[in-house]
N, C-alpha and C positions, 0 to 999 in steps of 0.2 A: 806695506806699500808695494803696487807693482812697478815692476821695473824694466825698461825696456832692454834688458840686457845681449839679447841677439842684434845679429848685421841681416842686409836686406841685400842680397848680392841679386841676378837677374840673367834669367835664360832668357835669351829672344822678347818674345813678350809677356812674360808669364814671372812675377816677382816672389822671394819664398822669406818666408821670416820666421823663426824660433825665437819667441819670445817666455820667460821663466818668470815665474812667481817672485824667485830670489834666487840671489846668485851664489847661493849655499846653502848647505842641509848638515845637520850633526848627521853621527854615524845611527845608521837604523830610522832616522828620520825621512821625511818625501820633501818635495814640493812637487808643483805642477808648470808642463811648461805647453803651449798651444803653438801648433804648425800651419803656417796663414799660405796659402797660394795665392796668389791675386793675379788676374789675367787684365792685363794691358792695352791689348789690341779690341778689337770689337766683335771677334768672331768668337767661339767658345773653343776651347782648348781642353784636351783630354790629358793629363800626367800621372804618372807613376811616381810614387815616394816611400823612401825606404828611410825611416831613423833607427839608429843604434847610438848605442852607449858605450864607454870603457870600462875599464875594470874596476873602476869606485864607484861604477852605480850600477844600479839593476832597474828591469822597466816592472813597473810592482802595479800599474792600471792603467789602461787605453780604453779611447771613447772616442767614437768614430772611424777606427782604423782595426785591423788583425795582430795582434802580439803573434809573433813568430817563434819567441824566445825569449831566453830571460833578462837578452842585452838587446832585442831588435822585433821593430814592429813596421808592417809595411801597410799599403794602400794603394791598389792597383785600380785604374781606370777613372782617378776620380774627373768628373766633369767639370770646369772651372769655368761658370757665365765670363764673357767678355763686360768688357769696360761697357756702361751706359749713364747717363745723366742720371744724376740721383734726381730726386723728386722731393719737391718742396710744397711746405705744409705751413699754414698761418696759426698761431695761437697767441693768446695775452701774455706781453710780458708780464713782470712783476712788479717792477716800480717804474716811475716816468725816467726817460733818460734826452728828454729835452732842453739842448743849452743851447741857447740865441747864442752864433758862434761871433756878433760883432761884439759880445762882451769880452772878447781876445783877442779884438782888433784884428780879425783875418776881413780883408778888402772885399767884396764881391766881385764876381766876371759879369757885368752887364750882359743880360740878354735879352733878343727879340722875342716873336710870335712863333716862331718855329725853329728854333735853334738848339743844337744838340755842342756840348762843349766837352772835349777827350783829355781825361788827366793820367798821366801815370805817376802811381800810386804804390806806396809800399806792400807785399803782399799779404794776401787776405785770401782765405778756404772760402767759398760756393759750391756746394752741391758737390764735393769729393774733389776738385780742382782746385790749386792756385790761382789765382791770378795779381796781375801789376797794372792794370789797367781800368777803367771804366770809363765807357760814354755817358754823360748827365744832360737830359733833356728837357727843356723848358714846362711842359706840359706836365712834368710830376714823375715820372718814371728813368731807370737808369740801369743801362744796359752794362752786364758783366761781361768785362775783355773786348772782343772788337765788336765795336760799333758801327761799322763802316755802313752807310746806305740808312741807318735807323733815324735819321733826324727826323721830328715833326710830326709823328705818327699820334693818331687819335685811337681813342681804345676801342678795340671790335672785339675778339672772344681771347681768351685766358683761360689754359695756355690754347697756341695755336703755331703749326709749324710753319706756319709764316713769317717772314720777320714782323718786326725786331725778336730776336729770341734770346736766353738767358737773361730777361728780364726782374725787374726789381720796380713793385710800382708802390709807392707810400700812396700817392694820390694822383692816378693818371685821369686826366681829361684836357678840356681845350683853356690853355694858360698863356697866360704872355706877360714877360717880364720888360718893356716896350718901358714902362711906366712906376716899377720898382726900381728893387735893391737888385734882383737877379737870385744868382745860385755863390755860393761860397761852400768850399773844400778846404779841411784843415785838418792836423793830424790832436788828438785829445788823447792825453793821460792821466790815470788816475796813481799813479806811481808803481802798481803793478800789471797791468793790462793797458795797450793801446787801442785806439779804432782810427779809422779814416772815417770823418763825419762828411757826409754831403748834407746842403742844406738849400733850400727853396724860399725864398720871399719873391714873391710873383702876384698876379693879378689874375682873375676869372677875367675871359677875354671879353673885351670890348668896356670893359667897368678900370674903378679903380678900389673895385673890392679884395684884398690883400689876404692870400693864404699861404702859411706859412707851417712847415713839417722838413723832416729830416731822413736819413739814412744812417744809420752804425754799419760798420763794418770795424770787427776785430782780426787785427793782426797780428795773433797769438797761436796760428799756426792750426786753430780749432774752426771751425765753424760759428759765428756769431754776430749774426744779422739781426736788427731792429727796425722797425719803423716806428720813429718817434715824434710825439703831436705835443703841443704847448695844449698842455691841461686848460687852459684857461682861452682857447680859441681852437677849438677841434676844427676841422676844415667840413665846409661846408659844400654842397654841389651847387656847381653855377646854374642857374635857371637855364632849364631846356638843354642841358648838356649832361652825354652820358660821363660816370665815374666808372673806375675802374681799382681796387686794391686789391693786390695780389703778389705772387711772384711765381717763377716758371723755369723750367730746366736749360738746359742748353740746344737741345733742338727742338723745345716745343712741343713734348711728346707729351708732357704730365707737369702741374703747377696746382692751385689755388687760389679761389678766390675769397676773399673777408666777406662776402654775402652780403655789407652793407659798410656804412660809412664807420671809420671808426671811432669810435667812443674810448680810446686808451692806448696806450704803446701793442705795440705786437713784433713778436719774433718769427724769425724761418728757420723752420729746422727744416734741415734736407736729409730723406733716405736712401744712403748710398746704395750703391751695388753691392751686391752679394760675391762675398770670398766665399774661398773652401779652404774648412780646417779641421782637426783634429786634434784631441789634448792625449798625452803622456805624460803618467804619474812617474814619476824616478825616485828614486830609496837610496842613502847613501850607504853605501857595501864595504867604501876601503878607504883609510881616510888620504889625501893628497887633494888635487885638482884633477877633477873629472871635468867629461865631455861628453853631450848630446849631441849629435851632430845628423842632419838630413840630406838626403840627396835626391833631387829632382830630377824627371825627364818629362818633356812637355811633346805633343806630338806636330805641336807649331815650328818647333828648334831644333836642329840634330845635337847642341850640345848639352850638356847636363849643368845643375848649380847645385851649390853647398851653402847650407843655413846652419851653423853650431855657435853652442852655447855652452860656457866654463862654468861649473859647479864645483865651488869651492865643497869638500865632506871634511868636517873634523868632529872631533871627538867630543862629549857634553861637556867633560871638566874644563873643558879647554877658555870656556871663558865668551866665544865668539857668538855674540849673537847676530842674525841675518836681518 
């Protein structure tokens, strides 16, 4: 099992984490542990990193970096991309994840023809970010984090760096809940994972023809987004009115479109930004509590940070297994 066993301390804007295999090795044995940069700001960032080890381990393989020695290995100049909106991608889920939320008695928020309704909300991963907030707009789509300015907007291209952006569209076009249920938010558990559900009962505008579809959102600290459709009444496009399924980053740079209507649940996976890392193989040399330990310099920060990690080394008879 891997294990998050390093801290994630922080120069300026530039994050470093030593993360290990496991937090101990017999004596003459390895594990492996990866050195993560991650840049903060939006500009790219140049640092220098030097890890070494103590006296109960030795560096025994590097990949991506220069061994220097049989206790230190460095990494000079590396390039670290700044922070960008990851990029989101549409694919079939796997099973339907459809649950009419009045079967849990959550109320609806009544709404019009153009009405955008802002909840905060427990947090939930988009695209590399947290957030506590969403805008849910009438028309079928819902804006991650502020929404401010985005009510009532009809679908023109996806993505587009116009607003509304960091968008979330199950089914965007021209709706109006005037004449339904409206939109209902509630929080769903299956005893091991939560979501924040949004959900749609609305009308194709000008009718009283009723389309009904949803949002997941998991608030498990991961990324897991759904758009989910009642199997048994997929949404339909309102006559003479464009659709729109998709989802989009946070400035509109890069997104996806469903190419058509949907015919089943579908997920967003977002591809984040790119880190810079490197892995060091460690061998346990002497038995006690060792330490791998790293040390940053970014050329964004004049000061330096520290990322280390405890490597228990004992001995095979000893009983311990990692």
């Amino acid at each position: 099992m891997r294990l998050p066993v390093g801290f994630t301390p922080k120069a300026g804007n530039v994050t470093l984490a030593s993360d290990c295999l496991s937090t101990g090795v017999r004596w003459q044995s390895y594990t492996s542990c990866t050195i993560t940069a991650r840049n903060t700001s939006l500009a790219d960032a140049t640092v220098d990193l030097e890890t070494v080890v103590d006296q109960h381990l030795t560096v025994s393989g590097v990949a991506g970096a220069t061994k220097t020695g049989a206790r230190s290995v460095v990494r000079r100049g590396l390039v670290v991309p700044g922070a960008r909106p990851g990029t989101p991608t549409l694919k079939p889920a796997t099973s339907s994840g459809y649950r009419p939320l009045a079967q849990y008695g959550v109320v609806p928020t009544k709404v019009g023809d153009r009405d955008l309704v802002t909840y905060d909300v427990p947090e939930f991963v988009y695209g590399g970010t947290a957030y506590r907030s969403i805008g849910v707009d009438v028309n079928g789509y819902l804006v991650v984090g502020d929404a401010a300015g985005a009510a009532g907007a009809l679908p023109g291209r996806l993505p587009d760096p116009a607003g509304p952006n960091n968008v979330l569209a199950p089914f965007w076009t021209d709706l109006d809940g005037s004449r339904d249920e409206g939109i209902r938010v509630a929080q769903l558990t299956d005893g091991v994972s939560t979501w924040v559900v949004v959900e749609w009962q609305v009308d194709a505008v000008g009718t009283d023809d009723n389309r009904h579809f949803q949002v997941w959102l998991g608030t498990n600290r991961v990324e897991d987004v759904v758009f989910a459709y009642d199997p048994a009444a997929l949404p339909q496009a309102p006559s003479g009115r464009p659709v729109l399924v998709g989802a989009e980053n946070a400035d509109g740079s890069a997104g996806q479109l469903a190419g058509k209507l949907p015919t089943g649940d579908l997920r967003v996976a977002s591809t984040l930004p790119a880190t810079a890392s490197y892995s060091v193989q460690v061998t346990g040399a002497l038995t006690g509590s060792g330490r791998i330990a790293t040390r940053l310099t970014a050329s964004t920060v004049p000061s330096t940070s520290v990322a280390a990690t405890d490597i228990k080394v004992v001995l095979p008879s000893s009983g311990w297994r990692p």
